[in-house]
C-alpha positions in Angstrom: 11.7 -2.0 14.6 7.9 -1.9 14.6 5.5 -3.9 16.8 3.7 -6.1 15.2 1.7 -7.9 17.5 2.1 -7.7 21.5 0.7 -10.5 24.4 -1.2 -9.0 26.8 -1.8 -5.4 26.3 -1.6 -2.7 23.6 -0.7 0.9 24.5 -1.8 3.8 23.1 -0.8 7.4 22.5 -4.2 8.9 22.8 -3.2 12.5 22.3 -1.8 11.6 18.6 -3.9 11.3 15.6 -3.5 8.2 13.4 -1.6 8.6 10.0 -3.7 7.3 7.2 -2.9 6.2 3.7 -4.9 6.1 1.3 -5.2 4.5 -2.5 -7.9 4.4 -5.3 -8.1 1.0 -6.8 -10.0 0.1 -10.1 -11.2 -2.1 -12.4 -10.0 -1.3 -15.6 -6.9 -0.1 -17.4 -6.4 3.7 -16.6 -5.4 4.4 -20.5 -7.2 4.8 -22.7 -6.8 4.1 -26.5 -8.5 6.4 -28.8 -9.2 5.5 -32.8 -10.2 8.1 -34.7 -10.9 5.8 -37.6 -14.3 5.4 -36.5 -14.2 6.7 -33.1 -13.7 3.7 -31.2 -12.4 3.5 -27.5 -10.4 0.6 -25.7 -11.6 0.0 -23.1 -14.8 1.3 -23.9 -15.6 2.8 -20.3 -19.6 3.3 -22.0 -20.0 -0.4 -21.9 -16.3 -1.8 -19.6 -17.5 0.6 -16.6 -14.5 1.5 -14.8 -15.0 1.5 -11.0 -12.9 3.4 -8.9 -12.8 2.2 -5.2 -11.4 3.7 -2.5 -9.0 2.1 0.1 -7.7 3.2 3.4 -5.4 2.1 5.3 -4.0 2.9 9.5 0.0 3.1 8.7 1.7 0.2 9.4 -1.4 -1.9 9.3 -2.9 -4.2 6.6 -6.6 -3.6 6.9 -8.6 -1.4 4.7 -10.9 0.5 6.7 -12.5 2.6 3.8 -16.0 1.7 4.6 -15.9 2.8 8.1 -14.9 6.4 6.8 -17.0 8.8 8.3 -17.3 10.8 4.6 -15.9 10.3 1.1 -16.1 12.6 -1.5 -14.8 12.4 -5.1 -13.7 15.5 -7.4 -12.4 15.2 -11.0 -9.9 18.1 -12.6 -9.4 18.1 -16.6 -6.0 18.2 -18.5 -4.0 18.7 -14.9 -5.0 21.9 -14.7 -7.6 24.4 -12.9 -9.4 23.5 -9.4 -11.1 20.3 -8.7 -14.9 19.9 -9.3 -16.9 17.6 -6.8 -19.1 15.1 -8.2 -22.0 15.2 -6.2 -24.8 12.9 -7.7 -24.8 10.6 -10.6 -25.3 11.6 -13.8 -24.4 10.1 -17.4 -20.9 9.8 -17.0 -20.9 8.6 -13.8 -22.9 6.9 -11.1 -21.9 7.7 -7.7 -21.9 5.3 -4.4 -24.1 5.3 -2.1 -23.0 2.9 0.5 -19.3 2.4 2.3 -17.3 2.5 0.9 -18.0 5.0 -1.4 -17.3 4.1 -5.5 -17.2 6.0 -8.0 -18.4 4.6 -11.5 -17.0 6.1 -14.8 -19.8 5.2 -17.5 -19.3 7.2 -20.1 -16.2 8.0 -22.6 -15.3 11.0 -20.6 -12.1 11.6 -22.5 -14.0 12.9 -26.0 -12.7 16.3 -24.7 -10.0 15.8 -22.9 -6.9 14.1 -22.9 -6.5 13.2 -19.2 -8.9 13.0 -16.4 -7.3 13.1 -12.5 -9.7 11.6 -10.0 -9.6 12.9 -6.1 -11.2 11.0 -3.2 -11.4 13.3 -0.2 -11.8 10.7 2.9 -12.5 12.0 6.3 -11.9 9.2 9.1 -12.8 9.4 13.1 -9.8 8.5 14.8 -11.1 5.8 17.5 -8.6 6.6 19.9 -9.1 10.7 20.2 -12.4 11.2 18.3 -10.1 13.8 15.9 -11.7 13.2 12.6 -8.5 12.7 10.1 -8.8 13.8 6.4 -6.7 12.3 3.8 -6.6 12.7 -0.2 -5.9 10.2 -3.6 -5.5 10.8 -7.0 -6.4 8.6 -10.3 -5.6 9.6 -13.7 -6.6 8.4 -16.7 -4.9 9.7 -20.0 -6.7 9.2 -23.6 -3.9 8.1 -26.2 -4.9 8.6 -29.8 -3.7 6.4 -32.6 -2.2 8.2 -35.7 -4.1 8.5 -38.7 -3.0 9.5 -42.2 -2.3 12.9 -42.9 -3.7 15.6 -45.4 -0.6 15.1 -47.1 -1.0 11.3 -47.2 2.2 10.9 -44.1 1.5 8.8 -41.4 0.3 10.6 -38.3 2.7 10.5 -35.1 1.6 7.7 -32.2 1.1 8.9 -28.7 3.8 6.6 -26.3 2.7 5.4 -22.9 4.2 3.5 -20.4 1.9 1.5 -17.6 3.2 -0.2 -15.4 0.6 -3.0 -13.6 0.5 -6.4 -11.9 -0.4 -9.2 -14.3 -1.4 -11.9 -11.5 -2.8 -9.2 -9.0 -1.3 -6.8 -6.4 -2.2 -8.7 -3.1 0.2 -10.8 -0.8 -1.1 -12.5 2.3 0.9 -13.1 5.4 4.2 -11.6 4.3 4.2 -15.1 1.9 4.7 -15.7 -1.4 5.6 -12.5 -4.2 4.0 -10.7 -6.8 5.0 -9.3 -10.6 5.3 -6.1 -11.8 5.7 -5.5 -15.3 5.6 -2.3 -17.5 4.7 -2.1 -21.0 5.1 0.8 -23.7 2.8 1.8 -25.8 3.2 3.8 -29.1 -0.6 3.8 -30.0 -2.6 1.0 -29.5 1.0 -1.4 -30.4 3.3 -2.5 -27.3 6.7 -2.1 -28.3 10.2 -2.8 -26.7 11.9 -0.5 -24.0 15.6 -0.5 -24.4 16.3 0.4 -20.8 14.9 -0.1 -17.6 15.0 1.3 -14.1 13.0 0.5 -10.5 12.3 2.2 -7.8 10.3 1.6 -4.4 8.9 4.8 -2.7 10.7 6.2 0.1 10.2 9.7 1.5 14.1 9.5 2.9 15.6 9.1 -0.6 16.4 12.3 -2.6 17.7 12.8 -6.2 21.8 12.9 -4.9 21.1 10.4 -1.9 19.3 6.7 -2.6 18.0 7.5 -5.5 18.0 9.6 -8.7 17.1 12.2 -11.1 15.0 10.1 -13.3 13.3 8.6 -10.3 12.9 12.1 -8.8 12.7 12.7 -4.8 10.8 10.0 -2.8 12.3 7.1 -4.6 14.6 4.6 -4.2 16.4 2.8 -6.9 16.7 -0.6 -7.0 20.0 -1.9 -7.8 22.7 -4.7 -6.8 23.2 -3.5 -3.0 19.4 -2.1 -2.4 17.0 -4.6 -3.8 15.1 -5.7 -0.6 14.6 -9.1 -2.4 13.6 -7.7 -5.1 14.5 -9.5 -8.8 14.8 -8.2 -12.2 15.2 -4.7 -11.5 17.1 -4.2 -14.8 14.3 -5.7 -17.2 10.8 -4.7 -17.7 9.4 -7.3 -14.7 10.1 -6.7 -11.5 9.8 -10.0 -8.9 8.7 -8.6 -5.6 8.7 -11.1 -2.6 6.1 -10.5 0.5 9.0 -9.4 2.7 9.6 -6.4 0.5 6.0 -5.2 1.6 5.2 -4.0 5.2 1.5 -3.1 4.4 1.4 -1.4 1.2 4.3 0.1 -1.1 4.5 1.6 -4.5 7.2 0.8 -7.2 7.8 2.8 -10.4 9.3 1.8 -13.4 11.8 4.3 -15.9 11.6 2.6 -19.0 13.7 4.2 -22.0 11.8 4.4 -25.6 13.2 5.6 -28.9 15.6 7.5 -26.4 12.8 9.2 -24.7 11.9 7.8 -20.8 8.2 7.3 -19.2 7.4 6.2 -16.1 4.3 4.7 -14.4 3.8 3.6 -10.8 1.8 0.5 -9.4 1.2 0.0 -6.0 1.1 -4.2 -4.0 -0.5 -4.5 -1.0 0.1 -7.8 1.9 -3.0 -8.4 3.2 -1.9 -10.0 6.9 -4.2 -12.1 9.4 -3.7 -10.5 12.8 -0.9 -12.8 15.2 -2.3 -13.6 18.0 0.3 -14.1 21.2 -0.3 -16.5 24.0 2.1 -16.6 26.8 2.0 -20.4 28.5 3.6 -21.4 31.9 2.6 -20.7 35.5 1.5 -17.2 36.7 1.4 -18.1 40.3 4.2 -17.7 42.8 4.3 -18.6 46.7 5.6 -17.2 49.7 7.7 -14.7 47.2 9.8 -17.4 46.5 11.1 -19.4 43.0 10.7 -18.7 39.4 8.5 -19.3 36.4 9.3 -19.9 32.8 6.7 -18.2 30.3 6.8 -19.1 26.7 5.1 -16.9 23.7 3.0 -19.0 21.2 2.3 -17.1 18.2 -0.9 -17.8 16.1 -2.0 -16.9 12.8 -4.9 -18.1 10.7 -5.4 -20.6 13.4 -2.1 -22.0 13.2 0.9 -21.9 15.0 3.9 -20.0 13.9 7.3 -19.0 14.6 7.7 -21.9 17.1 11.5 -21.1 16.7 11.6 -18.1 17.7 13.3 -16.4 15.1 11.6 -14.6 13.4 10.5 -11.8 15.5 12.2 -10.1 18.1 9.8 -11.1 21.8 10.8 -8.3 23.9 9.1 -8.6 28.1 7.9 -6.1 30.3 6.5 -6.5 33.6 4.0 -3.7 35.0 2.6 -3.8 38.5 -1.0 -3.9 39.9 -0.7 0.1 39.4 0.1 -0.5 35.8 3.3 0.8 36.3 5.9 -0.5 34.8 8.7 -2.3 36.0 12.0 -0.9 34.8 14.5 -3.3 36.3 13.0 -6.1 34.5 13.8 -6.3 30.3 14.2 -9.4 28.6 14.0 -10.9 25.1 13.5 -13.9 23.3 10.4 -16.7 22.8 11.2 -18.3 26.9 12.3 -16.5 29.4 12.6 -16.8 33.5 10.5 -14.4 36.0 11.8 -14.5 39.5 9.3 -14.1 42.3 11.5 -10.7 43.2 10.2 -9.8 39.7 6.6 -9.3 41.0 5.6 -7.1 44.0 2.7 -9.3 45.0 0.7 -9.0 41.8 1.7 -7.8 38.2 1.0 -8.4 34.3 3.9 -9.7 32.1 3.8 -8.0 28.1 5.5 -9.9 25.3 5.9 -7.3 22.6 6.6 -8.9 18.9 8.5 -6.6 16.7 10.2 -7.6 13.5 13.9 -8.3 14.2 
């Protein structure tokens, strides 16, 4: 179980980095629908600017700390193939950032040459705890699909299929409450047409291809089905319900979807966005003489209000160090009230209330 908010105190491993996580988030589609009847492009990135931004994020918190990255850097690599090339100052396809955190604006049509685009952001971060600086990478792609157009021979040209998967109402929970859609949609061109199959998965570096999940999902990925759902709704169909409690921080979900007996797959990632909880322990601290007993209680607190005041949802789990801030190993107890003895305390200590999900 992980600590999600603690009482008194919060103790640090200072001799371990932090592990970082890190996502590119943008405003626009990333495909790209090409006509070459006319040389049209939807979206039309030359006049719909598609800003990539990036996001980072401590593991297992819900804070995006992108603009307090001590350098970001973004590199672009055409057709998924050859080395990365940094971008290093604006130009006509693309105006570069300037402030935290660093964007990256795609102005132009860059696909005209290409027919897929991967976008790197290189983000270096100073660990506050051991001064370490911590580097961490993400990738973007966008892919160019071109409609069909009549041959030489007068036969209708064959329509590139797609499938994107994306959240119609917005990736973001807030305070492990309410749930968010996922949806994929397959293109064939610039028409959406009907998947006859469908499969979901939620990323998980403990599932393999033989174990949790499957070939189609590949390794990392766990399939969604009857017994392993976490909540989750409509696994089999081409929206996905996904309740807040299914996200601690930020996960990723793909979607298999079957076409014409062909399967694509696209990935979308949701995000909760939580207010810090706040603990407050009430009751009296003092003892006399080393005598008698005190009942403490932990009030939790979160965007000003009061929550959990039954005391189930988390697991409250005491400790007791001394005036040495050593801790107290005879003393361990659990739940929102407990009793501390005067033989509990050697003259003077500080009582922890730890909050981990149960």
């Amino acid at each position: 179980m992980a600590t999600v908010a603690t009482g008194s105190m919060t103790l640090i491993d200072v001799t371990d980095a932090k592990q970082l996580i890190a996502f590119i988030g943008s405003s626009q589609q990333r495909q790209v629908i090409y006509n070459p009847n006319g040389g049209s492009y939807t979206p039309n990135y030359a006049s719909s600017n598609n800003v990539l931004t990036p996001q980072l994020y401590i593991a297992g918190t819900n804070t995006n700390i992108a603009d307090k990255a001590k350098s970001i850097k973004w590199f672009y690599q055409t057709n998924s193939s050859g080395n990365f090339t940094e971008i290093t100052a604006s130009d006509t396809n693309y105006t570069l950032g300037t402030t935290a955190p660093k964007t990256l604006t795609i102005k132009g049509n860059v696909l005209a040459s290409a027919n897929s685009i991967t976008y790197m952001c290189e983000i270096v971060y100073t660990d506050t705890g051991t001064g370490y600086d911590v580097t961490t990478k993400a990738e973007y792609e966008i892919i160019k699909v071109t409609n069909g157009t009549n041959g030489t021979n007068g036969t209708n040209g064959q329509d590139a299929v797609r499938a994107v998967v994306w959240t119609p109402d917005g990736n973001i929970t807030r305070n492990a409450n309410g749930s968010v859609t996922a949806t994929v949609d397959v293109y064939k061109g610039s028409s959406v047409v009907a998947g006859t199959a469908f499969k979901w998965y939620i990323q998980d570096p403990a599932a393999t291809t033989s174990s949790g999940g499957d070939a189609d999902g590949g390794a990392g990925w766990r399939l969604l089905n009857s017994t392993t759902n976490y909540g989750i709704t409509g696994y089999t169909t081409k929206t996905i319900t996904v309740p807040a409690s299914a996200v601690q921080s930020v996960e990723s979900f793909k979607c298999v979807v079957t076409y014409n007996n062909v399967k694509y797959n696209d990935v979308c990632t949701i995000i909760d966005v939580s207010d810090p909880i706040v603990v407050t322990i009430t009751g009296t601290g003092t003892f006399k003489n080393g005598q008698g007993s005190t009942t403490l209680t932990a009030r939790l607190f979160q965007a000003g209000a009061e929550i959990d005041t039954a005391g189930t949802a988390y697991a409250y789990k005491w400790s007791i160090y001394d005036s040495n801030n050593v801790k107290n190993t005879a003393f361990s107890k659990t739940g929102k009230t407990v009793t501390v003895s005067s033989a509990d305390v050697n003259g003077r200590g500080n009582i922890v209330c730890d909050l981990d999900r149960p």
